[in-house]
C-alpha positions as CSV (number, residue, x, y, z in Angstrom):
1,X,-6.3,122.1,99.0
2,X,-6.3,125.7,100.1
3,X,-6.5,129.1,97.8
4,X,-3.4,131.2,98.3
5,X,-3.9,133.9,96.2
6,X,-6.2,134.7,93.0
7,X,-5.0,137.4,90.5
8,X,-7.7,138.9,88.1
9,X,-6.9,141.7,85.3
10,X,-8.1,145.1,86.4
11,X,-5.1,147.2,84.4
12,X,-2.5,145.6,81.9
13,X,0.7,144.5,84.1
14,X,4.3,143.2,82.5
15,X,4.2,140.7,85.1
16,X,2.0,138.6,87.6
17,X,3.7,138.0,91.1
18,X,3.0,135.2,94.0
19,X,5.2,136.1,96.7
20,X,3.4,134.3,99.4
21,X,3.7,131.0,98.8
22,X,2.7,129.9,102.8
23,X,-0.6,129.8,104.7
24,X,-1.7,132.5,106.6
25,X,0.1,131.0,109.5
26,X,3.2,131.1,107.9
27,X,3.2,127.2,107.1
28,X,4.5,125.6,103.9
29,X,2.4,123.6,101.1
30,X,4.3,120.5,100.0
31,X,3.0,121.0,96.6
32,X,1.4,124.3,94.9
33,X,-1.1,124.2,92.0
34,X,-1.4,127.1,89.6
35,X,-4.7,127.4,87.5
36,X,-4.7,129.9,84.7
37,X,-7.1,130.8,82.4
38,X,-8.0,133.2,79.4
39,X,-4.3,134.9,79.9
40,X,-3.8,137.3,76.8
41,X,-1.0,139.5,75.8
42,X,-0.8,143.3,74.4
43,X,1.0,142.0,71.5
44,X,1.7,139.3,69.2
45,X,4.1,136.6,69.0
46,X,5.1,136.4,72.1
47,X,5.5,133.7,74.9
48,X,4.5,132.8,78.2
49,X,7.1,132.3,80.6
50,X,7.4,131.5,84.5
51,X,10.5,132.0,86.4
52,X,10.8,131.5,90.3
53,X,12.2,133.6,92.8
54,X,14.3,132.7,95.2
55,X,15.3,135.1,98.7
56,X,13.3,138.0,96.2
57,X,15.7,137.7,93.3
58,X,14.0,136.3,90.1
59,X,15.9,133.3,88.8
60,X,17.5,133.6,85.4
61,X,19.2,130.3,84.9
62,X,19.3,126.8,85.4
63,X,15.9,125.6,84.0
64,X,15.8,122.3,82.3
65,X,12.0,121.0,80.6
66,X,11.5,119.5,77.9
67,X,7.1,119.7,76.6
68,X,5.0,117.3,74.0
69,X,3.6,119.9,72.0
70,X,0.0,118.5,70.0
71,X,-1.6,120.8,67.4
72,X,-5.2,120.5,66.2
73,X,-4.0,119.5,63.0
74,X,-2.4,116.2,64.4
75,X,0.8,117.1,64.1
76,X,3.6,116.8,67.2
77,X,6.5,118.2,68.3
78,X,9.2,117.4,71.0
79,X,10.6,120.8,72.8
80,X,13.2,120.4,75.5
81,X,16.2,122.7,76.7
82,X,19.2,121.9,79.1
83,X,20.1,124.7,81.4
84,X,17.5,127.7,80.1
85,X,17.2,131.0,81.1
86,X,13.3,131.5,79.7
87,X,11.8,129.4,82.7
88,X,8.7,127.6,82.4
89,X,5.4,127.6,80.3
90,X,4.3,127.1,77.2
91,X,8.2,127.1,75.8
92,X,8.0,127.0,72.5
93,X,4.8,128.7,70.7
94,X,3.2,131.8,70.1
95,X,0.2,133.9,70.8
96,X,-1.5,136.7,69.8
97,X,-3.6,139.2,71.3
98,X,-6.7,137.1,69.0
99,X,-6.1,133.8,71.2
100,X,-5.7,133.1,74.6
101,X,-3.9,130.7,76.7
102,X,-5.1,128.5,79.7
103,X,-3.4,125.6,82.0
104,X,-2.7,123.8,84.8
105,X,0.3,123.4,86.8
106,X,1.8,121.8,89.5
107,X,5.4,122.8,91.5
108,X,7.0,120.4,93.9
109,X,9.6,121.1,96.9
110,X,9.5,124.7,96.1
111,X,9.8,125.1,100.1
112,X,12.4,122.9,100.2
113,X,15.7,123.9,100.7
114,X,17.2,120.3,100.1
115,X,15.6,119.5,96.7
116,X,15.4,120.6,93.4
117,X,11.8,122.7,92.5
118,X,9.7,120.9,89.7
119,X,6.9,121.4,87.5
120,X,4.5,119.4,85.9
121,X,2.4,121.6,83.1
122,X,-0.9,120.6,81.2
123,X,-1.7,124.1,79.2
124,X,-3.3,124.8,75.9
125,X,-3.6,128.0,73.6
126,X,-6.1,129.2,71.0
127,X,-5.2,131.8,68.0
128,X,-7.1,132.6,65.0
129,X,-5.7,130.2,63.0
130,X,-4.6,127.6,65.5
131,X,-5.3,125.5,68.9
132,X,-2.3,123.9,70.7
133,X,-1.6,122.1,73.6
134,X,1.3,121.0,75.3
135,X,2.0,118.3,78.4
136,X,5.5,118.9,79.8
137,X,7.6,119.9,82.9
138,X,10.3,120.9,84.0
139,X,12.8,121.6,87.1
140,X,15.1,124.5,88.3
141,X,18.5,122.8,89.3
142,X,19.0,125.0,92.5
143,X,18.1,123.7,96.0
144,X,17.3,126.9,97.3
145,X,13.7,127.9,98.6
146,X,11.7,129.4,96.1
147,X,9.8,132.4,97.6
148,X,7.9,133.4,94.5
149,X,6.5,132.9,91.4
150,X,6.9,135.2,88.3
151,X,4.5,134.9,85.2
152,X,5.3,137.2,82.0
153,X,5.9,137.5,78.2
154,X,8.7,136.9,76.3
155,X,8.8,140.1,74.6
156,X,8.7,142.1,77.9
157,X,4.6,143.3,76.7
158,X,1.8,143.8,79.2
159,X,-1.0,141.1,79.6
160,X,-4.4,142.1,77.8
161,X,-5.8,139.9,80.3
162,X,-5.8,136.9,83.0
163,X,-7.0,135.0,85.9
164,X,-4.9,133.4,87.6
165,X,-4.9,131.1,91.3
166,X,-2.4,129.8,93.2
167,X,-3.4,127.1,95.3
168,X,-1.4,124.6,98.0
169,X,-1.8,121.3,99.6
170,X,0.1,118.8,102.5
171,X,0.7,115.1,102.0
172,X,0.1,115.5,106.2
C-alpha cells in the first residue's frame, strides 16, 4: 500500500482533484483506495459526488451503483441508478454544513484500458438531526483509462472542509 496523494482544507475549493493516479515512477496500482474524512460543505442539502476522468475530460455519463442506505433509526433504503450522470458517493442523502461525512472506497481497473472501472464504497454521514450510512458500489461502463478522480457537491458549493488520501496497491 502506498500514499499517492493527501488533500487537506486550507481554503474552500468547488472540487478536490487526483490526477496522478501512478507511482512516482510512472507505474500503475491495480487497485486505489480513497479514505475521506470530516468532508463538509458551504451549504446545505447538498450531495457528495465523485466522477472520474478519463484523457483530462471529467466523465458525465454512464455510471451505474446501486447503495444500502441504513439510518440510526433502523430504517433502510435500497438506492440504485442505470446509466447516471451524478457519479459516485453517497448517492442519495443530504448534508449540511452541521454534519460531516466520512468513508472508505475502493476503485478497480481504473488503469485498465480493457475493463470496466468499479467502486466499492463504505461511507457514513452525521447531521444534526441524523447519522446515516451506506455500503454500495458502483461502475463506469467505459473501458477507457481513468486518469483522475473528481470529488464535489451536487449543488456546485465549495467544501467547508476535508481530508482526503488517495492510496494504491499491486496484487504483484
Amino acid at each position: 500500500l502506498e500514499l499517492i496523494e493527501t488533500k487537506n482544507y486550507d481554503s474552500a475549493v468547488a472540487a478536490i482533484n487526483f490526477n496522478v493516479l501512478k507511482d512516482k515512477f510512472g507505474v500503475g496500482y491495480d487497485v486505489h483506495f480513497m479514505t475521506i474524512n470530516n468532508m463538509t460543505p458551504t451549504g446545505n442539502n447538498v450531495r457528495p459526488r465523485i466522477r472520474f476522468l478519463i484523457g483530462g475530460v471529467e466523465q458525465t455519463a454512464s455510471y451505474n451503483w446501486a447503495y444500502k442506505q441504513l439510518t440510526a433509526s433502523g430504517s433502510a433504503l435500497e438506492i440504485q441508478s442505470g446509466s447516471s450522470t451524478v457519479g459516485f458517493l453517497e448517492a442519495n442523502f443530504e448534508i449540511e454544513s452541521a454534519g460531516y461525512s466520512a468513508g472508505h472506497y475502493h476503485f478497480y481497473n481504473l488503469l485498465d484500458s480493457t475493463r470496466y472501472s468499479f467502486m466499492n464504497a463504505l461511507a457514513g454521514r452525521s447531521s444534526s438531526s441524523s447519522i446515516i450510512k451506506e455500503v454500495g458500489g458502483g461502475v463506469l461502463q467505459d473501458d477507457s483509462e481513468v486518469d483522475g478522480i473528481k470529488l464535489f457537491w451536487s449543488d456546485g458549493g465549495n467544501f467547508a472542509s476535508y481530508n482526503v488520501s488517495l492510496y494504491g496497491y499491486r496484487y504483484k
